[in-house]
ChimeraX commands (.cxc) that place a marker at each C-alpha (Angstrom):
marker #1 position 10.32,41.62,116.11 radius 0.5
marker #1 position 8.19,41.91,118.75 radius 0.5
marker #1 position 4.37,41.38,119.16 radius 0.5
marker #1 position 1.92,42.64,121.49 radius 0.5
marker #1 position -1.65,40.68,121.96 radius 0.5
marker #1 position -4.51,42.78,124.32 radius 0.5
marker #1 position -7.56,41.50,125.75 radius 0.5
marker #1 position -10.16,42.50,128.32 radius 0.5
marker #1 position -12.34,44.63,126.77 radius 0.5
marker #1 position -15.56,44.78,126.49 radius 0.5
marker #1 position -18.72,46.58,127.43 radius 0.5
marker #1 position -19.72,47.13,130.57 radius 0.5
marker #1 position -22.22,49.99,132.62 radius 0.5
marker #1 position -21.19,52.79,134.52 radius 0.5
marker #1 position -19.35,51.83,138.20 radius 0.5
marker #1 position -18.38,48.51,136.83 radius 0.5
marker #1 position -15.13,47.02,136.16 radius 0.5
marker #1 position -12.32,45.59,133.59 radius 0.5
marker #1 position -9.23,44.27,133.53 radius 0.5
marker #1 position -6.93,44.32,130.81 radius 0.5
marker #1 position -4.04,42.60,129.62 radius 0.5
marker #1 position -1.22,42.71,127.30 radius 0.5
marker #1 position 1.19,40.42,126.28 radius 0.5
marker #1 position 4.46,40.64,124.64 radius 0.5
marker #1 position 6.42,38.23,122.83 radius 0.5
marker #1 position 9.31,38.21,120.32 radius 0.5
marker #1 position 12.55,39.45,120.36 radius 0.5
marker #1 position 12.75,41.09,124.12 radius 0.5
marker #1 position 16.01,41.49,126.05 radius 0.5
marker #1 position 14.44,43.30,129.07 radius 0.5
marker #1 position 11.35,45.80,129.08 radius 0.5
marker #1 position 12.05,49.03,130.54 radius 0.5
marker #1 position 8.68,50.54,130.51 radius 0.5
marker #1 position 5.23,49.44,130.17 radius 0.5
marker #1 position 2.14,51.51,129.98 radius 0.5
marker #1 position -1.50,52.58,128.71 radius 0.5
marker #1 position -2.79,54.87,126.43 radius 0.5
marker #1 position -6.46,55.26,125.19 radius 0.5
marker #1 position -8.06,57.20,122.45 radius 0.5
marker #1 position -11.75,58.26,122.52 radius 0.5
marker #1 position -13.11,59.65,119.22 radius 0.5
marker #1 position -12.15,63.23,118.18 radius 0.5
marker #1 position -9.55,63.09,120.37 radius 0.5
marker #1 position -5.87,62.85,120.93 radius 0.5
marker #1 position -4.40,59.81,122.07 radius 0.5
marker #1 position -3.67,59.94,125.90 radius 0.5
marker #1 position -1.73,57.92,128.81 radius 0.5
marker #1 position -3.59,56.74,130.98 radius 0.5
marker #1 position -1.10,54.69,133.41 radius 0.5
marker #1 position 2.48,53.72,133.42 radius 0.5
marker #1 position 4.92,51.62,135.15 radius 0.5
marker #1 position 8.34,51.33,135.13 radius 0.5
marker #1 position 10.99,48.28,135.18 radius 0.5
marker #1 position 11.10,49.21,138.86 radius 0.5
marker #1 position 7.79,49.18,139.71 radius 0.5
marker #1 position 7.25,52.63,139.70 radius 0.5
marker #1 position 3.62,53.97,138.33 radius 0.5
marker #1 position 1.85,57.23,137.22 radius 0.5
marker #1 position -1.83,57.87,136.26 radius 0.5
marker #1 position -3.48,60.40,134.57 radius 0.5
marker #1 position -4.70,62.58,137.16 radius 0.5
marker #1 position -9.43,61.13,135.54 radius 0.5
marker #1 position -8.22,58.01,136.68 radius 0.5
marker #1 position -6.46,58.09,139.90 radius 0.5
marker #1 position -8.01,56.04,142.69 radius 0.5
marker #1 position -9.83,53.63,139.95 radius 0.5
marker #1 position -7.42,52.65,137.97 radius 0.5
marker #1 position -4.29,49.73,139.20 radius 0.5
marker #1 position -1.38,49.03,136.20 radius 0.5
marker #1 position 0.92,46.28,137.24 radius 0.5
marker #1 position 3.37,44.17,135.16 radius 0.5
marker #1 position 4.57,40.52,135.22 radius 0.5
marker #1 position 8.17,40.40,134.23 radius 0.5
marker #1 position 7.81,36.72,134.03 radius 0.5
marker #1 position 5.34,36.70,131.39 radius 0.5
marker #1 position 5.92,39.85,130.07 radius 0.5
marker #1 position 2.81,41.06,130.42 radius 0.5
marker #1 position 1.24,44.65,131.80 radius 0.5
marker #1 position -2.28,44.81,133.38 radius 0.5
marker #1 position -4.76,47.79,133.42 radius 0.5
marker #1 position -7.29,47.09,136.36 radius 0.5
marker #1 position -10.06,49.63,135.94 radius 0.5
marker #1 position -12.52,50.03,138.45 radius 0.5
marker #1 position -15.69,52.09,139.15 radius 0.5
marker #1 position -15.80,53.06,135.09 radius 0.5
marker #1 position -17.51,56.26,134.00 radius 0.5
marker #1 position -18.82,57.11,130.51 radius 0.5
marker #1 position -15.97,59.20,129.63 radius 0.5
marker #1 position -13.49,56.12,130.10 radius 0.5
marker #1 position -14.94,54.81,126.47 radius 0.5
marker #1 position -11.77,54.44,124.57 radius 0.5
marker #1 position -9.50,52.29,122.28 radius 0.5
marker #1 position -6.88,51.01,124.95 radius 0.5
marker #1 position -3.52,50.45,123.71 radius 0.5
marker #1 position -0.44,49.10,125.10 radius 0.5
marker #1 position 2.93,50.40,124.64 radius 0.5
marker #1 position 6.25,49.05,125.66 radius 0.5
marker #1 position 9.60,50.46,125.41 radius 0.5
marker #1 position 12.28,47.40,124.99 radius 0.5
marker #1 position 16.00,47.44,124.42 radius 0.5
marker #1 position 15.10,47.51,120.64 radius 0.5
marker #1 position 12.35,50.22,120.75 radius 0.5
marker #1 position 8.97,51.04,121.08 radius 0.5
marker #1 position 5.84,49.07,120.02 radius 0.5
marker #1 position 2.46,49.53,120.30 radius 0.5
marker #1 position -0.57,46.92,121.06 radius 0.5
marker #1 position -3.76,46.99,118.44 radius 0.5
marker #1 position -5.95,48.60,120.44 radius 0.5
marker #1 position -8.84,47.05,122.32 radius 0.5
marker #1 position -12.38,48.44,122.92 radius 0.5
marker #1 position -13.82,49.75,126.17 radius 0.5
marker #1 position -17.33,51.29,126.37 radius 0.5
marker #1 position -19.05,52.54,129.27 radius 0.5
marker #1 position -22.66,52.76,128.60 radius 0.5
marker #1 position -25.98,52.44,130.73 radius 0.5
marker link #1:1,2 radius 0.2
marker link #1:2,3 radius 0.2
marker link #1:3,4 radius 0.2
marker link #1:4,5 radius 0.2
marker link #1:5,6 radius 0.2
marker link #1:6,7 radius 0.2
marker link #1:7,8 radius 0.2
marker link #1:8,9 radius 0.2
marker link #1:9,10 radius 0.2
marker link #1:10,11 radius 0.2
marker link #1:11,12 radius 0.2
marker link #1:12,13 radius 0.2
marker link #1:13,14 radius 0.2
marker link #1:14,15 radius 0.2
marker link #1:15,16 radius 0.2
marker link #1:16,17 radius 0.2
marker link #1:17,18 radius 0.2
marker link #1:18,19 radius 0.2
marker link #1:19,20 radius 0.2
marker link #1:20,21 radius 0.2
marker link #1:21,22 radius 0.2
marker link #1:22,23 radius 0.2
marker link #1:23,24 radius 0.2
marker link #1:24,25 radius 0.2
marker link #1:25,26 radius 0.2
marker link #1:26,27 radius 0.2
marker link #1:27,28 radius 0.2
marker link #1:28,29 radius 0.2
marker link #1:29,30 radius 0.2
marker link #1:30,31 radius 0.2
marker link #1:31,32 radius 0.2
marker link #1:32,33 radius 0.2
marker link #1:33,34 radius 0.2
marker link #1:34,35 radius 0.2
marker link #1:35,36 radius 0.2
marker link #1:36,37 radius 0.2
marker link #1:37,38 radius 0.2
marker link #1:38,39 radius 0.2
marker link #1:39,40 radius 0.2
marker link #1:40,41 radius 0.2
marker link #1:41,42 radius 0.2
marker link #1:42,43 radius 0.2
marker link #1:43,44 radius 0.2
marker link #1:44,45 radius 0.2
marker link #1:45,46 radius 0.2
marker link #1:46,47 radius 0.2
marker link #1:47,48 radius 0.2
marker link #1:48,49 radius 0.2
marker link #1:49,50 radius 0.2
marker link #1:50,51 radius 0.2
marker link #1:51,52 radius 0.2
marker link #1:52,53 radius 0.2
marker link #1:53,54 radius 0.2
marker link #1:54,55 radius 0.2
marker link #1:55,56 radius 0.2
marker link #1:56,57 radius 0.2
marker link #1:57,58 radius 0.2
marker link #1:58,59 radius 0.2
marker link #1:59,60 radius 0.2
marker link #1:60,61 radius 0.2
marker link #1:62,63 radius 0.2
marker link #1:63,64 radius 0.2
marker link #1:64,65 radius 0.2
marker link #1:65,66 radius 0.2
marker link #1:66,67 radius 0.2
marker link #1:67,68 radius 0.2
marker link #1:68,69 radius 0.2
marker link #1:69,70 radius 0.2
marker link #1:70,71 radius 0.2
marker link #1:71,72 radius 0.2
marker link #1:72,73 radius 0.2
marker link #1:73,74 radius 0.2
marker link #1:74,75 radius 0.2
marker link #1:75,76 radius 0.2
marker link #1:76,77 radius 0.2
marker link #1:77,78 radius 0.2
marker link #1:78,79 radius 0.2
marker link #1:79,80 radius 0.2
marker link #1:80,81 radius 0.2
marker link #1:81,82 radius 0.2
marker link #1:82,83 radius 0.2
marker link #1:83,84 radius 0.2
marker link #1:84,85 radius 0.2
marker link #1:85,86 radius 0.2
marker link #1:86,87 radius 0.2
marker link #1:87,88 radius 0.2
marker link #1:88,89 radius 0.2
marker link #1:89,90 radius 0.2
marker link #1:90,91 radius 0.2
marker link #1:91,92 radius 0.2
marker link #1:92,93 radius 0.2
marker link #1:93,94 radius 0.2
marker link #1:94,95 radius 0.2
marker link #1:95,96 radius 0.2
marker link #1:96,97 radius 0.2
marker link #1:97,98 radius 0.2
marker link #1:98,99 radius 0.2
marker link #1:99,100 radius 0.2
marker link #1:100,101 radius 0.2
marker link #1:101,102 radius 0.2
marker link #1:102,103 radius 0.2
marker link #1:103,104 radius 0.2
marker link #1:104,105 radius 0.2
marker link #1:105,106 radius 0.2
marker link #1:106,107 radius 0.2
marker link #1:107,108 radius 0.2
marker link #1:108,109 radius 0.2
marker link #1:109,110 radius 0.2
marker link #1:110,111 radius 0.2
marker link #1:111,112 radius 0.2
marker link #1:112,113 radius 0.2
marker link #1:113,114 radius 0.2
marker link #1:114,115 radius 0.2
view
């Protein structure tokens, strides 16, 4: 069994800033790939960033330049630093890890961009 506990968001005003986290405990071997999705109302779930056991990372082409994942293989945990936010970035954030047992997802946290 493995869990996954997010934090970090919040609301904040247009150009501002977040960081996220997510944690994962439980039954882990190794973690082969970490990333973000988010889900804004009426529509489809989407990635937003992801990283690889190697380091490696892609972002969805709205967030390039603002957004930074990393990961802490020591702790098991994958950040989302997002930077200069825009209205459109008002989501549910959720984490997703692929293990050597499968793939889980985080709850979701809450990100609004308003002014």
């Amino acid at each position: 069994q493995v869990q996954l506990v997010e934090s970090g968001g919040g609301l904040v005003q247009p150009g501002e800033s977040l960081r996220l986290s997510c944690a994962a405990s439980g039954s882990i071997f190794s973690i082969n790939f970490m990333g973000w999705f988010r889900q804004a109302p009426g529509k489809q779930r989407e990635v937003v960033a992801v990283i690889t056991s190697k380091g490696s990372t892609t972002y969805a082409d709205s967030v390039k330049g603002r957004f930074t994942i990393s990961r802490d293989n020591a702790k098991n945990t994958v950040y989302l630093q997002m930077n200069s936010l825009k209205l459109e970035d008002t989501a549910v954030y959720y984490c997703r890890i692929v293990t050597n047992t499968g793939g889980y997802w985080g709850p979701g946290t809450q990100v609004t961009v308003s002014s």
